[in-house]
C-alpha positions as CSV (number, residue, x, y, z in Angstrom):
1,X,-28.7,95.8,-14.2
2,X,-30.5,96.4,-17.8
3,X,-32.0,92.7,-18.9
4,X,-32.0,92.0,-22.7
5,X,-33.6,89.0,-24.5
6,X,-32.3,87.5,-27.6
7,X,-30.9,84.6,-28.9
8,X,-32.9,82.1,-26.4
9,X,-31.1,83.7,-23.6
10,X,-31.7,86.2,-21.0
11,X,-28.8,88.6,-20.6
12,X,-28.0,90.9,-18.1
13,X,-25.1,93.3,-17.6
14,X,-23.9,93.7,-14.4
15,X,-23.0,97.3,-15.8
16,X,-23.6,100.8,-17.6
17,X,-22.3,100.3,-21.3
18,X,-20.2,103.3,-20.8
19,X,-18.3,101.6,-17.9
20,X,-14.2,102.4,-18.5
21,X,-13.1,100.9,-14.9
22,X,-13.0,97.7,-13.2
23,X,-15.7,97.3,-10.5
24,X,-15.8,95.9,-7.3
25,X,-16.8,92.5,-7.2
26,X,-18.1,91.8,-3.8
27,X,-20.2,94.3,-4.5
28,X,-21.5,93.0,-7.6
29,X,-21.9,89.7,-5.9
30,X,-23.9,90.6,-3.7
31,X,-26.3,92.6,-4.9
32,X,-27.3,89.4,-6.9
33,X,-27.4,87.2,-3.8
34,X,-31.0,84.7,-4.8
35,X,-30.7,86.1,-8.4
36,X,-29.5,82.9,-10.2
37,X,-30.5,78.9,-10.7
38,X,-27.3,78.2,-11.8
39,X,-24.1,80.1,-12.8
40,X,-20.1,79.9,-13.8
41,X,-17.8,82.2,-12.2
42,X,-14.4,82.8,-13.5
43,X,-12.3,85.6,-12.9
44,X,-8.9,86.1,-10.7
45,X,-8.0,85.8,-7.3
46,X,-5.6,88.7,-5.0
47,X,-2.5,86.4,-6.6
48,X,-3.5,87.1,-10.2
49,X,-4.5,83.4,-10.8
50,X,-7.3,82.2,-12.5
51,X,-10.4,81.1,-10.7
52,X,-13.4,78.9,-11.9
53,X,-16.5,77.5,-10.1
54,X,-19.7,76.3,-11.3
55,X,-23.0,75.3,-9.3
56,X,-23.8,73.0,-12.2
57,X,-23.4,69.3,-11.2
58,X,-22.5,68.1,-14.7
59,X,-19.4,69.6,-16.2
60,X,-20.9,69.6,-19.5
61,X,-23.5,71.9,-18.6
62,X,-21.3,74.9,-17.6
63,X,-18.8,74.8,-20.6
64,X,-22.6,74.8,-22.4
65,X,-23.2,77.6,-20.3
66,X,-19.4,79.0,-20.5
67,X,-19.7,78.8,-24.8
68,X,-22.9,80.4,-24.8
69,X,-21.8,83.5,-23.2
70,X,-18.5,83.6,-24.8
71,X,-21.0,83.6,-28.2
72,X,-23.1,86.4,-26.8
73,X,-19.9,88.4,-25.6
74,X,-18.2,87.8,-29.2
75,X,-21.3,89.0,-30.8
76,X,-21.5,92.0,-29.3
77,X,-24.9,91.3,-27.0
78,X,-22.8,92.2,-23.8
79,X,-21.4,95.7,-23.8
């Protein structure tokens, strides 16, 4: 995992920038088991749907947190 800081936020890809495939992600999971206050997790499930869970208790702090990485992802921070 490489950290960058910028913006007010702490960054890190999961990662190498010159990653072409999908990776496993119970692997990546895991190996950030205690890593995290908080966090949003989308992705897809085994039936192609979409899957969203937060640890946040208010909902308007993970779309906060949800728009902020969208902005850093847009912008080009996240490889």
């Amino acid at each position: 995992m490489d950290e960058k800081k910028g913006n007010g936020f702490n960054v890190v890809d999961f990662y190498p920038p010159e990653t072409t495939v999908d990776l496993n992600p119970d692997k990546i999971l895991f190996n950030n088991i205690g890593e995290y206050d908080s966090f949003v997790l989308a992705g897809y499930d085994k039936d192609g749907d979409v899957r969203v869970c937060f640890t946040m208790a208010k909902i308007d702090e993970a779309i906060s947190l949800l728009e902020k990485a969208k902005y850093l992802i847009l912008k080009g921070t996240l490889d």
